[in-house]
N, C-alpha and C positions, 0 to 999 in steps of 0.2 A: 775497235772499242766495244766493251760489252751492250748489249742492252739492257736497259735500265730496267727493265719489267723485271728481268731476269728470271732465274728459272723459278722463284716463286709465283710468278706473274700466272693469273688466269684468263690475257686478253687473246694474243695469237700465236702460233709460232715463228719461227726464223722465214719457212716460206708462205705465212698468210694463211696456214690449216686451223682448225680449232683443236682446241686442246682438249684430250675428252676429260673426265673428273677423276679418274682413276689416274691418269698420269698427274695430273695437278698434284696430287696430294702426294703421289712420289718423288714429285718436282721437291715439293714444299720440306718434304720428311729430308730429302736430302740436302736442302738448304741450309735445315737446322742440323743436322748431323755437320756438314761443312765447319759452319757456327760457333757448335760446341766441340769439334776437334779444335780451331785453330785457338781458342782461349783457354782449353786445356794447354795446351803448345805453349802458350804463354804463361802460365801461371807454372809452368814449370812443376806440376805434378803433386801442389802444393794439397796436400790429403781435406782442409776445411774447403776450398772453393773445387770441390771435384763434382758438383751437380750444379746448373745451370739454377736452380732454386734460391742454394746456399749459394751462391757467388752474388745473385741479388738479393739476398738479404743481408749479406756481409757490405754491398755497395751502398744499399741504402740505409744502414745504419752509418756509414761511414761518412755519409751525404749531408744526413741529422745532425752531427757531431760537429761535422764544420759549420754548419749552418748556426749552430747554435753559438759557438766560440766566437766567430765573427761577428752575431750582433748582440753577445754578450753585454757589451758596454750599455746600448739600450735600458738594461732593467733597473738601470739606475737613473735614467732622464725622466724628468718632468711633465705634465701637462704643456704643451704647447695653449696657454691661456688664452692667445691673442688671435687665433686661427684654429677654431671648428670645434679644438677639443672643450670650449667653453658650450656650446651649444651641445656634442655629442654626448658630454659628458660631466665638466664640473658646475654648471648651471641647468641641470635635465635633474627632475627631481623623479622622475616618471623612471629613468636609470639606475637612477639614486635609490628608488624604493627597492630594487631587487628583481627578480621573476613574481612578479604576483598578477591575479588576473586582471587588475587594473590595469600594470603595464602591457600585458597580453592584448587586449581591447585596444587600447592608446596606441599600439604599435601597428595596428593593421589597417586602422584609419590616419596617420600620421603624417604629412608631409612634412614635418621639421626638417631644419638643413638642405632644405630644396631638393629631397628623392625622398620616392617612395620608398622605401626596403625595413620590412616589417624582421625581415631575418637577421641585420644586422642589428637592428636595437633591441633585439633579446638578445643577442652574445654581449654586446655593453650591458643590460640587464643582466645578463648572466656575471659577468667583471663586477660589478655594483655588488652583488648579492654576494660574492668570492670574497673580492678585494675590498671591497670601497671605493673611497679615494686615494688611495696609494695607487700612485700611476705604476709601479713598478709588475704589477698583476698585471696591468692593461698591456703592457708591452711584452712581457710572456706570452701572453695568450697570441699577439700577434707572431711574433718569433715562432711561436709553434707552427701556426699555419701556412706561412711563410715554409718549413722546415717540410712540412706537408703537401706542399705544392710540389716541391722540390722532386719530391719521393714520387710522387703521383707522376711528374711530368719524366723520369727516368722509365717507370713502369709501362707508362703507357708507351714509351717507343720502342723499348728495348721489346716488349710484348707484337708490337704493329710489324718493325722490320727486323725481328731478329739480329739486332746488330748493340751491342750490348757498349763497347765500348767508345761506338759516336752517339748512341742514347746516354752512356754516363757521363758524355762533356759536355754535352748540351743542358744537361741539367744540374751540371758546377759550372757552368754558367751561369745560369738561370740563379742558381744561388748564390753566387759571390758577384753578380754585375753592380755597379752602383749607381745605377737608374733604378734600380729598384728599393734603394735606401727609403726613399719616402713613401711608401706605401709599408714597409714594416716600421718601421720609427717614427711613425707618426699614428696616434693611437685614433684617430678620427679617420684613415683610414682603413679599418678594421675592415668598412665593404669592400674594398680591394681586395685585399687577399684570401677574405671569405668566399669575393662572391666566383673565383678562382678557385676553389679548391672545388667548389659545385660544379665549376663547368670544366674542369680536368676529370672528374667522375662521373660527367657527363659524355665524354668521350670514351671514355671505358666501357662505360655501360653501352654505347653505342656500339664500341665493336663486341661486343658477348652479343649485340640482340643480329648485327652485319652478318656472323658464324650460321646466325638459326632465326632469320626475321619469326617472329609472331607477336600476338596482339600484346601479349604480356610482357614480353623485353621491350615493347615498344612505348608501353604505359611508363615501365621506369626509365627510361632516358626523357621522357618530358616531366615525370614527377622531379628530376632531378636538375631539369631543367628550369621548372619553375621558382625552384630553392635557388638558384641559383640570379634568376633576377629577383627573388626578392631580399637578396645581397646588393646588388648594386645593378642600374641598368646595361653596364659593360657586356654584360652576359648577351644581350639581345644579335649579337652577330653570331651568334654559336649555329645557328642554321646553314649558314654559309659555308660556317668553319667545315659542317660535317660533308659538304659536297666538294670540298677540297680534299678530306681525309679519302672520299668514297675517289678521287682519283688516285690519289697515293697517300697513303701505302696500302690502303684496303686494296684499291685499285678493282672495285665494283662495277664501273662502267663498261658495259661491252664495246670495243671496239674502237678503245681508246689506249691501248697498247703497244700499239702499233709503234718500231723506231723509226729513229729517222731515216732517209733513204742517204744519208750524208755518210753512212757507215760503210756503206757497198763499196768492198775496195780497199778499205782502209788496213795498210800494212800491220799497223798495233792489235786489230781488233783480235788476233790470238790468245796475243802475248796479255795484253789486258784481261782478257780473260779469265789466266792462271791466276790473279791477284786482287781483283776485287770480288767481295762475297758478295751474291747476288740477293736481290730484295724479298720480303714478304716474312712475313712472321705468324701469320691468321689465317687462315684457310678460309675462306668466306666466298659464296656464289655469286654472281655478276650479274645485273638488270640494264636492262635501256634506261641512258638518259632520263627521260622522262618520266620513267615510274620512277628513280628516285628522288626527283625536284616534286612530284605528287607526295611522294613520301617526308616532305620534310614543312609543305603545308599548313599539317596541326601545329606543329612549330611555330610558323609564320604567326599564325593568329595569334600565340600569344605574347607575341614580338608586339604585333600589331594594338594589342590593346597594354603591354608596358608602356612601350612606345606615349603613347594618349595620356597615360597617366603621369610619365614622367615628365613629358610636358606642360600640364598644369600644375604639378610641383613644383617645378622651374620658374615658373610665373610668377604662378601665388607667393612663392619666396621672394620674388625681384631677382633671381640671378640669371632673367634673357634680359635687363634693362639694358644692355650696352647695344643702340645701334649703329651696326656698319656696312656701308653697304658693300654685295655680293659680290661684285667684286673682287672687294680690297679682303674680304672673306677669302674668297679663292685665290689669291695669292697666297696669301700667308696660311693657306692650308698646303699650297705646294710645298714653299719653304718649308714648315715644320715638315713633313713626310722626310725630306732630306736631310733636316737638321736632326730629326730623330737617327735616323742613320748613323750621322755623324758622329753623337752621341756614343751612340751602341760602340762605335771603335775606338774612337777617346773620351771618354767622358769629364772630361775638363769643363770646369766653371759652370757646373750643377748649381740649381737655386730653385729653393721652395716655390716659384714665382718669377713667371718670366711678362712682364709687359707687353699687350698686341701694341704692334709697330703699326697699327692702321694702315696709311698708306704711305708710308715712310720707305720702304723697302726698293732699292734701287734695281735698276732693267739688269744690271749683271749678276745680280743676287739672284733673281728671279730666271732669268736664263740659267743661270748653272744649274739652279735645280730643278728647273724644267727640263735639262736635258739631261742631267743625270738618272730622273727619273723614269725616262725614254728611253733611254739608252742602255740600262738597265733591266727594264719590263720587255724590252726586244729582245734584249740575250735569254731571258729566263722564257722566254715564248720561242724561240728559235731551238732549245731544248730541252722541249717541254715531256719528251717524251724518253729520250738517255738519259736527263738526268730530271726525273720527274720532283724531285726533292723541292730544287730551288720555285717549280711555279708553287705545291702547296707553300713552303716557307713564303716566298714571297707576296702572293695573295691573303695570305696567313696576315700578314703584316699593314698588306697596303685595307684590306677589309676590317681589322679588326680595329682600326682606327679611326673609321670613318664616322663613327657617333660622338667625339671627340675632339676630330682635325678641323673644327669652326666653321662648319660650314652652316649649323647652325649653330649661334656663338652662344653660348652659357660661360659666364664670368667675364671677367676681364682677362683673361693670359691668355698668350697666345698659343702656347703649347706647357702638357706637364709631364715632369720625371713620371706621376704615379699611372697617367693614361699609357706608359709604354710594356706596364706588366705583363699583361699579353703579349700584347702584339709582337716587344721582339722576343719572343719563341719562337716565331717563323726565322728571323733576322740569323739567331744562333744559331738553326738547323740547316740552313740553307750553308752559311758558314764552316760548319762543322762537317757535313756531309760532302763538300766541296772538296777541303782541303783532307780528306782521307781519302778520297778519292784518287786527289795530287798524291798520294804519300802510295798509294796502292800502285798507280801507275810507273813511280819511282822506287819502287821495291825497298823502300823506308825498311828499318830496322826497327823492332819495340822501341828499342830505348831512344832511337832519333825522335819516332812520333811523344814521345813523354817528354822527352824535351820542348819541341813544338807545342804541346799542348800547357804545356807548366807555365812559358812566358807569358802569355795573355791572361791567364789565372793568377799567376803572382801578381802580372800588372792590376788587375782589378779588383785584387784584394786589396793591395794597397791604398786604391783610389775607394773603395769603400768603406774602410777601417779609417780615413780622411773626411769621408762624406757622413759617417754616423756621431764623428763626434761633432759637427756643424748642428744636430738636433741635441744639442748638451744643454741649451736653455735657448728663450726666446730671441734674446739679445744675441745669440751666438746667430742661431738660424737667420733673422732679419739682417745682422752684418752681414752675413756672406752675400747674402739676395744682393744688398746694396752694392755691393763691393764688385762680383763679376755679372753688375747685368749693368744699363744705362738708363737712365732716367726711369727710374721705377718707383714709379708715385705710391703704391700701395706697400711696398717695403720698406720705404723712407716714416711713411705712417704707420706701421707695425715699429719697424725698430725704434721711435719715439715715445707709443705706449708703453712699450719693453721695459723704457727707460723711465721716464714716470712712475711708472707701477712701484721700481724700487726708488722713490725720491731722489731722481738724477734727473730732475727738469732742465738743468743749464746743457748739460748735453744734450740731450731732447731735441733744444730747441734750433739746430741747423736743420735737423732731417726734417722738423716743420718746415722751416720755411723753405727747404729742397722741394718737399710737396707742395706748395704752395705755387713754388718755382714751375715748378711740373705742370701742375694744373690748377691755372689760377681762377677760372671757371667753377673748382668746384666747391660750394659751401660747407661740406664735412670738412675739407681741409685747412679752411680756416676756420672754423669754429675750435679743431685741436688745436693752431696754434695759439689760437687766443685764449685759449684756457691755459695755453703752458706761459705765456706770457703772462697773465693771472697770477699763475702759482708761483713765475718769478719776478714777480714785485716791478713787474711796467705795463702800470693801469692801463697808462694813455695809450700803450700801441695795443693791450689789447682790448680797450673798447673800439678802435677802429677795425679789427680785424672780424671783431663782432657784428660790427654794425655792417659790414662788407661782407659776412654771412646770409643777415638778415636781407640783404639787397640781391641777393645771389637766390635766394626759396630756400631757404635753409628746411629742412623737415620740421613740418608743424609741430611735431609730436614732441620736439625741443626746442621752441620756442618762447613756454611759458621759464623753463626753468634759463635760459638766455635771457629775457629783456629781466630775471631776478639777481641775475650776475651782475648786467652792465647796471642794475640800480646800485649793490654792493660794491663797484668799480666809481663809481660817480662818489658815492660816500665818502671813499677813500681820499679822492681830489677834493671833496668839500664842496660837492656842487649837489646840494640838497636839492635843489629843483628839480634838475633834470637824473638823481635821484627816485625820488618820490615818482614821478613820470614815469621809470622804469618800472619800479613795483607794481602800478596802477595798472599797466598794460601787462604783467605776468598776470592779474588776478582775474583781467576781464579773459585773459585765454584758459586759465584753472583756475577759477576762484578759490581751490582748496588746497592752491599754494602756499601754506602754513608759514612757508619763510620770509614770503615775498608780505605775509602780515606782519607776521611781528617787528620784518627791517622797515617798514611802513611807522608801525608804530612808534620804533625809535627814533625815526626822523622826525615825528610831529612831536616825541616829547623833547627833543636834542631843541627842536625848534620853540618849542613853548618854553623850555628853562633859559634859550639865550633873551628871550624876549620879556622874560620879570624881572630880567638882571638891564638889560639896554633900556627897555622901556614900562617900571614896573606901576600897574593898576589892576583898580576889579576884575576888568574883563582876562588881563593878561594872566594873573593869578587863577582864577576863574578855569582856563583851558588846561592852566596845569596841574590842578587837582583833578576833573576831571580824568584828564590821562593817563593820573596815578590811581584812580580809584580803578580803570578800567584795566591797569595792569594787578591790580592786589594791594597796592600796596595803601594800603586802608588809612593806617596812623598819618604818613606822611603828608593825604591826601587833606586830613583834617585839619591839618595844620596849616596847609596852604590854602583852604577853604577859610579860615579863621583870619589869615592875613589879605583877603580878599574884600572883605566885611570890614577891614578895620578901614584898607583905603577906602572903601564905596560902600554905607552901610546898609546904604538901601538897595544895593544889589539883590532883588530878588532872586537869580537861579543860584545864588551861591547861599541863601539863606535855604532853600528848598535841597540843595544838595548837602549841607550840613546836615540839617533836619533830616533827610531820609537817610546818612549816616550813622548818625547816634541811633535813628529807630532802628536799626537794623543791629545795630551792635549792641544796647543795654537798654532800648525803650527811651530816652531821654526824648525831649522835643523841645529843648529848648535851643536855639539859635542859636546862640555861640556855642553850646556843648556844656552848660549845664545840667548835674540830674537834678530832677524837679524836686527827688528826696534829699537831697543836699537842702 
C-alpha cells in the first residue's frame, strides 16, 4: 500500500533519509502534474476545462447553482416568530433601524440572544437596512453564504491536497446534506453560516502565511479569526483545527510522516501504488511540534477571553439555567457524538429541537456508543499515518464539537442539526477520502465512481428538498419536532403558540396540556395553558391552572398581569369578591395596572347599581353617584345625587357632592341643582 505522506509529503523517506527542499518541490511539481494529467484523461480533452484554474471555476460556479436551486424554496418562508427570529429580528428595533452608528455602538456591547457576536448583528442590520421585514431578503442573504461556504470549503482542499475531485464531493456534500437545513432556513441563524465563512478564510489564510510564515500573514489569519468569533463563538476551536491541518495535509510537523511499519511486505503495496494519487498540494516548510503549538498561542488567548465573554452572555440571558449533573452531561454527550454520526449517514427524523433525555438514556444505548466511539478513534489512530485523512477528519469532528456536546449545558436540547455545520466536514472527508481510496485500490472506472458518488447525493437531496419545506411556517416546523421526537415539552409549547397566534386555540389546547403532561413542575407551562383555556371559554379550568402557576414561582414579572386575568375569570363566574381580590393584588404588584383599575371599577359600580335596585337608600344612591362622577359621567351622576336627597334629605355628602357639581359645571350652589338666576 502506498504511503499516505506520499510523494508530496516533506516528513521522510521510504528508508527514514530526510528529504532535502529541492527534491520536495519536485516531489510536489510532480504530484500536480500526475493530478492534472489524470483529469485531463477524464474530461476527455474537453477545450473550457483544459487549465486546472478554468475547471475550478467551472466547479465552483456549478457548486453555487445547485446550491442555490436546492434552497430555493426558502425565499419564500417566513419569520420563524416563535423561536429567535423574534428576538434576532422582528422585535430588535436596534435591526430594524439599519447600519446606523447607534446600531454600530449597540452591537458591540450587546449580549441579546445570549452571545456576544457584534458581526452578526450588523449583517441583520445590514437585511434591515436592504430588506426590512420581508424575510425573503433574510433568507437570500443566508442562502448565499451558505453557497459561500460551499465554494470556500472545495477551494481550500482541492488547493491543500491537490485532489480536485474528492475535494468537489466533499463540498456537494457539504452543500446538499440535510443537517444543515437549519442553519440556512432559519434566518436567526445567520451566525452559523457567517461565522463559517470567516473560519474557512481563516484556513486559507493560514495556509498562504504555512508557504511563507511572517509577522504579517500571521496578523491576517487572527484578524480573520477574530471576525470570525464575532459571528458566533463556534469559531473558538479554530486553533485546534489548525494543528490538525499542520498534520495533514500541510503536514508541517517534523517527523510525523513516518508509515506505518504494517506495510513492509505487503504484496499490494506496488500495485497500489500505480492508482492512488499521492498527497499534498502546498509546498510549505516543516517546524517541531512545539514551535507550532507556540504558534497558535495568540490564538489561544483570544479563545480565552471569547470563551469569558460568552459565558457571561449565556448567563445573563438565563440559557445555563438548566442544571444537570456531569455525569448524566457526559453521557449524553457520548450519545450525541454518535448520534451525530448517525445522522450524517441517514438523516431521518430531523427536528428543530431535540429534548435532553437527562438520565433517561439506557446502559445499551450508552454502551453502543461508547464503543462505537472507541472503536472507531482506535482504527483512525492505528492509521494515522497511511491514511492521514481519517485522524484530521475525525478530530476535525470529535474537536469541533466540543463547545456544544453539553458538557457544559446551554439550553435545554440535547444535541442540534445547526451545531453539526462544521464539525461534519471532518465526517464527509474522512468518508470521501476513504471510499476513493477503495475505488483506486479497485481500479474503478470514471463512470463506476460517478455512480457511487450520485447515490448518496441524490439520497440527500431528497432528504433535504423534504427538510426545507418542514421550515415552510411555524406550525409546520413545531409538528415535525412533535411528531419524530418523544416527549418534547418545548415543542409541544411552540406548536401551540403557532396555533394561537392564528386563532386555532381548540387545537392548541392538547399540545398544552402534553406540556403540561411533560413537565408538570413547570409554571410557564401552565400559565400557557391557562390562558388558552381563557381564550376558550372554560374559566373554571383555567383559574386553576393559574392559581397552580402562582404556587409553582411563576415569574414575578407576570404576576401582576395574572392575578388581572383571574380577577376578569372570577367576573365571568360572577364571583365579584374574589374578583375584586384579584385586581387588588395586581395593583399592589403594578399599581399602574391601568386594567386591573378600571375592571376594579366596574365591579364596585356593577356592585353599587345591584344594591339601589335590592336595597335602595341615601347612602346606597350616594356610592353610585359617586362612581359615576369619578368615571365622567357627570349628568347621570346628578341625577342619582338628586334621588339620594329625595330618600335622605338631610344627607349631607350627597348635598355637598351635588353642590360641588353644579359649581363646577354652571356656578349654581343651590342643593337640589337649581340656578340661583332662575
Amino acid at each position: 500500500m502506498e504511503r499516505m505522506r506520499g510523494k508530496g509529503s516533506s516528513a521522510t523517506q521510504t528508508h527514514g533519509q530526510d528529504v532535502s527542499g529541492g527534491k520536495i518541490r519536485d516531489q510536489r511539481r510532480s504530484t500536480r502534474e500526475h493530478v492534472t494529467a489524470a483529469n485531463k484523461n477524464n474530461l476527455n480533452g474537453i477545450a473550457l476545462l483544459a487549465s486546472p484554474r478554468k475547471r475550478a471555476l467551472v466547479v465552483c460556479f456549478f457548486l453555487v447553482i445547485v446550491t442555490l436551486v436546492v434552497y430555493s424554496p426558502v425565499f419564500d418562508h417566513p419569520f420563524i416568530f416563535n423561536y429567535d427570529d423574534d428576538c434576532y429580528v422582528l422585535n430588535n428595533s436596534h435591526v430594524q433601524a439599519g447600519l446606523t452608528w447607534a446600531t454600530l455602538t449597540w452591537a458591540l456591547k450587546s449580549t441579546e440572544c445570549s452571545n456576544w457576536h457584534p458581526l452578526t448583528w450588523l449583517s441583520h442590520a445590514l437585511d434591515g437596512e436592504l430588506y426590512g421585514l420581508n424575510p425573503g431578503g433574510h433568507h437570500v442573504t443566508n442562502v448565499l453564504l451558505h453557497a459561500l461556504n460551499v465554494v470556500l470549503l472545495f477551494l481550500l482542499l482541492v488547493r491543500a491536497t491537490g485532489l480536485a475531485g474528492r475535494s468537489f464531493l466533499v463540498a456537494a456534500l457539504f452543500a446538499l446534506h440535510p443537517l444543515n437545513v437549519e442553519s440556512v432556513a432559519w434566518v436567526a441563524e445567520r451566525k452559523n453560516v457567517l461565522s463559517t465563512s470567516f473560519f474557512l478564510l481563516t484556513l486559507g489564510v493560514y495556509g498562504w502565511y504555512a508557504m511563507k510564515p511572517s509577522i504579517e500573514r500571521y496578523v491576517a489569519v487572527a484578524a480573520l479569526f477574530v471576525f470570525g468569533l464575532a459571528a458566533k463563538p463556534i469559531a473558538i476551536t479554530l486553533p485546534c483545527v489548525l494543528v490538525l491541518l499542520d498534520f495533514w495535509p500541510l503536514q508541517r510537523i517534523q517527523g510525523w510522516g513516518q508509515s506505518s511499519p504494517q506495510l513492509a511486505g505487503n504484496k499490494d503495496h506496488e500495485t497500489l501504488q500505480k492508482h492512488v494519487i499521492p498527497w499534498g498540494g502546498l509546498p510549505v516548510p516543516q517546524a517541531s511540534f512545539s514551535r507550532l503549538i507556540l504558534e497558535k498561542l495568540p490564538l489561544l488567548v483570544l479563545c480565552v477571553f471569547d470563551g469569558i465573554v460568552t459565558i457571561f452572555a449565556q448567563r445573563s440571558y438565563g440559557s445555563m439555567h438548566l442544571v444537570i449533573p456531569f455525569a448524566v452531561r457526559l453521557e449524553n454527550a457520548v450519545y450525541a457524538y454518535a448520534m451525530y454520526v448517525w445522522k450524517g449517514f441517514w438523516p431521518s427524523g430531523l427536528a428543530v429541537f431535540y429534548p435532553h433525555p437527562g438520565s433517561s438514556l439506557t446502559l445499551w444505548q450508552l454502551g453502543l456508543a461508547t464503543l462505537f466511539l472507541f472503536a472507531l478513534s482506535l482504527l483512525v489512530w492505528r492509521d494515522r499515518f497511511d491514511r492521514p485523512y481519517l485522524v484530521t477528519g475525525w478530530l476535525w469532528f470529535l474537536g469541533v464539537l466540543v463547545p456544544v456536546i453539553g458538557i457544559i449545558q446551554v439550553g435545554e436540547q440535547a444535541m442540534a442539526d445547526r451545531y453539526a455545520y462544521i464539525p461534519m466536514m471532518g465526517i464527509f472527508l474522512m468518508v470521501v477520502f476513504g471510499v476513493a481510496e477503495w475505488a483506486d485500490r479497485r481500479q474503478l472506472s470514471s463512470p463506476s465512481r460517478v455512480k457511487i458518488a450520485a447515490v448518496p447525493l441524490i439520497i440527500f437531496l431528497l432528504f433535504t428538498r423534504e427538510q426545507i419545506g418542514y421550515w415552510d411556517s411555524s406550525i409546520d416546523l413545531w409538528s415535525r419536532a412533535v411528531h419524530v421526537t418523544k416527549d418534547n415539552f418545548f415543542a409541544e409549547e411552540n406548536l401551540s403558540s403557532a396555533l394561537m397566534m392564528i386563532d386555532r386555540s381548540e387545537e392548541a389546547l392538547p399540545h398544552l396540556q402534553n406540556a403540561v403532561r411533560i413537565r408538570p413542575t413547570d409554571s410557564h407551562g401552565h400559565l400557557n395553558l391557562a390562558a388558552d383555556l381563557a381564550l376558550s371559554s372554560h374559566p373554571r379550568e383555567a383559574i386553576s391552572e393559574y392559581e397552580t402557576a402562582i404556587s409553582l414561582g411563576a415569574d414575578p414579572k407576570t404576576l401582576a398581569g395574572v392575578y388581572q386575568t383571574l380577577g376578569m375569570l372570577h367576573g365571568q363566574l360572577g364571583d365579584y369578591s374574589e374578583a375584586r381580590s384579584s385586581y387588588q393584588q395586581s395593583l399592589r404588584i403594578d399599581s399602574q395596572q391601568e386594567g386591573a383599575k378600571n375592571a376594579l371599577n366596574e365591579i364596585d359600580l356593577s356592585e353599587a347599581m345591584r344594591n339601589v335596585t335590592e336595597s335602595p337608600s341615601g347612602q346606597s344612591y350616594l356610592r353610585l353617584g359617586q362612581l359615576l362622577e369619578q368615571r365622567g359621567r357627570l349628568s347621570e351622576a346628578r341625577g342619582i345625587y338628586q334621588q339620594a336627597l329625595k330618600l335622605d334629605p338631610k344627607l349631607a355628602a350627597a348635598q355637598q357632592a351635588l353642590r360641588a357639581l353644579n359649581v363646577s359645571e354652571n356656578g349654581s350652589t343651590d342643593p337640589i341643582g337649581n340656578s340661583k338666576d332662575e
